[in-house]
C-alpha positions in Angstrom: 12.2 4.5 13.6 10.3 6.1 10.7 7.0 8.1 10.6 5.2 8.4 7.4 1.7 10.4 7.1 -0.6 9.1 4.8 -3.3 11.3 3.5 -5.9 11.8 0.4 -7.3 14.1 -2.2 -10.5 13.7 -0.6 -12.8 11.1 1.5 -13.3 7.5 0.3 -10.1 7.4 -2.3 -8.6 4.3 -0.9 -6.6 5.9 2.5 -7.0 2.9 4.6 -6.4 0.2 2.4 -3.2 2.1 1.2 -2.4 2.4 4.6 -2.6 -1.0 5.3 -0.8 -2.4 1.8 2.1 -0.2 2.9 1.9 -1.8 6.7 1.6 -5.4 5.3 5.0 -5.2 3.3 6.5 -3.7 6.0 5.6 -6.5 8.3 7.0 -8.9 5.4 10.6 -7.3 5.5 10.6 -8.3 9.3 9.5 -4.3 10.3 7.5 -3.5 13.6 5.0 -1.6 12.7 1.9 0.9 13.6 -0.5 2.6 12.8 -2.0 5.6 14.2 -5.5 7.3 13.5 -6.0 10.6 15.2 -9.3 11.2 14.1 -12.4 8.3 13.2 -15.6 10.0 12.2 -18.9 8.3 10.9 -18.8 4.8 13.5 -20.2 4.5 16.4 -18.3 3.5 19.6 -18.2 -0.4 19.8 -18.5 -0.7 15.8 -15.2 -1.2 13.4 -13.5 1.5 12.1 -10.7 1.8 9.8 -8.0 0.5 12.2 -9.9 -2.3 12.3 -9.7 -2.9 8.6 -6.4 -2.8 8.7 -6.4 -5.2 11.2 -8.0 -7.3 9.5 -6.0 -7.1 6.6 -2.4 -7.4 8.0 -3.3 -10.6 9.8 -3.5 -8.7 13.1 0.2 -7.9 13.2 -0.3 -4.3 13.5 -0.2 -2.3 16.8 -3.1 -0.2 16.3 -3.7 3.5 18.3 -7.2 5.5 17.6 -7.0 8.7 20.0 -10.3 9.9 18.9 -13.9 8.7 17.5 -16.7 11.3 16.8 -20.0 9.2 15.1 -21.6 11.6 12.9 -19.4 11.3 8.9 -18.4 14.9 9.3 -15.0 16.6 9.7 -13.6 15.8 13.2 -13.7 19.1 14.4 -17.4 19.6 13.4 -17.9 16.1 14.7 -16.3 17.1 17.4 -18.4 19.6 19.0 -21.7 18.1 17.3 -21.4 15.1 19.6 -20.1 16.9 22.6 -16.9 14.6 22.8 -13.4 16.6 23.4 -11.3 18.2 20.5 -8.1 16.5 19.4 -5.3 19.0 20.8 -1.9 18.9 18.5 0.6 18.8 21.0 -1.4 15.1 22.9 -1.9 14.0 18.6 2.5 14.7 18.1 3.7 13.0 21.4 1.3 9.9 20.8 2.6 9.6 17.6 6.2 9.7 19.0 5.7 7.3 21.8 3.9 4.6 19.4 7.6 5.2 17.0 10.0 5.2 19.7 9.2 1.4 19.6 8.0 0.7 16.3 10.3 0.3 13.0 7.7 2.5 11.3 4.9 4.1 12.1 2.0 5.2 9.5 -0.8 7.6 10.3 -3.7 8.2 8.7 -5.7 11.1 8.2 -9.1 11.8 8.1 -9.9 13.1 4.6 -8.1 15.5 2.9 -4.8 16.9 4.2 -6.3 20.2 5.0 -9.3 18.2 7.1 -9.2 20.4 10.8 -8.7 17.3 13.0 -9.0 19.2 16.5 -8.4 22.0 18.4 -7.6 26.1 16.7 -8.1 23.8 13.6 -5.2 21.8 13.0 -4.7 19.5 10.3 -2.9 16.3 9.3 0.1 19.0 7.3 0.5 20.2 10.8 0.9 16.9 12.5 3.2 16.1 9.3 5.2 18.9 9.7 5.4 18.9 13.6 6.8 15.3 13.5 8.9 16.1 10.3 7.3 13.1 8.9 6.5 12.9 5.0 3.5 12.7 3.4 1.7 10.2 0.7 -0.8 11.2 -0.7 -3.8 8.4 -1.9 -5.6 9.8 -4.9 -8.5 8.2 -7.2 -7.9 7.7 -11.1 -10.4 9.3 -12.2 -11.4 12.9 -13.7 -10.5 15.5 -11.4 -7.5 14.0 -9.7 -4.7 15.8 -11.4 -5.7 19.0 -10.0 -7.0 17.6 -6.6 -3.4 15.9 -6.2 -1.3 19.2 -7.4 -3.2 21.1 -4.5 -2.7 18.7 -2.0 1.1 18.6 -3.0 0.8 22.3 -2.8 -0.7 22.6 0.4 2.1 20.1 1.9 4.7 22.4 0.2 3.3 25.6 1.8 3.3 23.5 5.6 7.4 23.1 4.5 6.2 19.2 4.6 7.8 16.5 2.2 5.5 15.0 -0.2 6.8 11.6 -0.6 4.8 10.9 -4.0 1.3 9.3 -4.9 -0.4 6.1 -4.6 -3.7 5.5 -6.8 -6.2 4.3 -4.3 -8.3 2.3 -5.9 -7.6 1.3 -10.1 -10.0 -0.2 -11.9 -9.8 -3.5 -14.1 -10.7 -1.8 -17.0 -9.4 2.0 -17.2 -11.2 4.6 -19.2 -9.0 7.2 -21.4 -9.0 9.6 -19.0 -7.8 7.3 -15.9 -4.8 6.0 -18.3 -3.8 9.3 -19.0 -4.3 10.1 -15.5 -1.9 8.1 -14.9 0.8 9.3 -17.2 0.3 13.0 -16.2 0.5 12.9 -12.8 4.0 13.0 -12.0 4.5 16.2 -14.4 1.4 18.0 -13.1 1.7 17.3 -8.9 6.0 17.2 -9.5 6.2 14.0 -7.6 6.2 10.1 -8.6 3.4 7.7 -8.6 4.2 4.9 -6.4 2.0 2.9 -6.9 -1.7 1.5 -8.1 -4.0 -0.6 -6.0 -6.9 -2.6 -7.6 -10.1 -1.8 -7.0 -11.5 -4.3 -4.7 -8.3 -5.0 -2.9 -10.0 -4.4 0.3 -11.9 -7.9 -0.2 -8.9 -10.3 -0.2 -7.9 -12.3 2.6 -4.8 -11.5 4.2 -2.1 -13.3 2.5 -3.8 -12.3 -0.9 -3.7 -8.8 0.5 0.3 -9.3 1.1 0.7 -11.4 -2.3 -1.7 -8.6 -4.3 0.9 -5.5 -1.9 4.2 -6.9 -2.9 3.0 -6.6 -7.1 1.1 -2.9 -6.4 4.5 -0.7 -5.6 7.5 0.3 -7.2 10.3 -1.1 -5.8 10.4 -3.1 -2.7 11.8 -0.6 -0.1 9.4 1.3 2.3 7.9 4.0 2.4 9.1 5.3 -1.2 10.9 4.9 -3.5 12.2 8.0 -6.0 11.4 5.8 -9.5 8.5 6.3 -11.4 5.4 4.6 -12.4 4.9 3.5 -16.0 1.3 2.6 -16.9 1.2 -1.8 -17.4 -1.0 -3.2 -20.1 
């Protein structure tokens, strides 16, 4: 069994549909997998959140766990007590995370976020699920200004939580790059000291699922999940 935490530089970089390229190829290698979301903030009970998304995307392959939902778009914790619902606790968070890979090839959970989000209870975070499960990290980042120092902090932070940042995926690249997203792209892996694994278009989060699984098998480098230790050279 494998446990990989995937988590972002900030809100709305791309998390889920990451999440749910790197479930989708798993699935194609003939992998069981999950996928486990602590914290949803921002839907209401009843509506779809991101689990659902991934759902949707993989083809409904996916076993799918969601051990909290708060409706106000705030940090879990704040959401939390806002709505009067119960705080996440670490310990419950860990041991559903280890039941769900006990019988699951791999298991991926997604954070709420940034790394250092509090999802619950005395202020936990998704580095202390990570580091709790000794599970490592990727990190989704956007391309644009601003990302090369949000992705060295978040790398940081991981480092400091003795958690293994297993590189970077661009969350959402755009058809037509400006300077500073190409070069972005370059300086990344010398300014966070890990690789870039990977670049997903923009609008990837339309496609149907088999484009979604043809579109995942081109976005990566290499073919082996959850990382690979290459680097990513900027395509043309």
């Amino acid at each position: 069994m494998s446990i990989v935490c995937v988590t972002g530089t900030s809100t709305d970089v791309g998390k889920t549909v990451a999440t749910a390229a790197l479930a989708a190829l798993a699935l194609s290698s003939g992998k069981t997998v999950a996928v486990c979301k602590p914290a949803q903030t921002g839907v209401d009970d009843g509506e779809d959140g991101d689990l659902q998304e991934i759902d949707r995307l993989t083809g409904s392959r996916v076993d799918l766990l969601e051990l909290a939902r708060y409706p106000e778009p705030l940090a879990p914790d704040t959401a939390a007590r806002r709505s009067g619902r119960s705080l996440l606790d670490l310990a419950d968070v860990v041991r559903a995370i280890r039941d769900l890979a006990a019988t699951h090839d791999l298991t991926l959970v997604e954070g709420a976020g940034g790394v250092l989000v509090r999802l619950g209870a005395h202020g936990f975070t998704l580095a202390d699920v990570a580091a709790a499960l000794n599970a490592p990290t990727l990190i989704v980042a956007a391309s644009g200004l601003g990302t090369l120092n949000h992705t060295a902090l978040t790398v940081a932070a991981l480092q400091a939580a003795k958690v293994t940042c297993a590189g970077v995926i661009v969350g959402s690249w755009p058809a037509e790059p400006d300077l500073a997203e190409c070069c972005n792209l370059d300086d990344l892996p010398d300014v966070a000291g890990v690789p870039v694994l990977g670049r997903i278009p923009e609008g990837s989060g339309a496609l149907t699922p088999a484009e979604f699984l043809a579109g995942a098998q081109t976005w990566f480098v290499g073919r082996l999940l959850p990382v690979s230790s290459a680097g990513l050279r900027r395509r043309s």
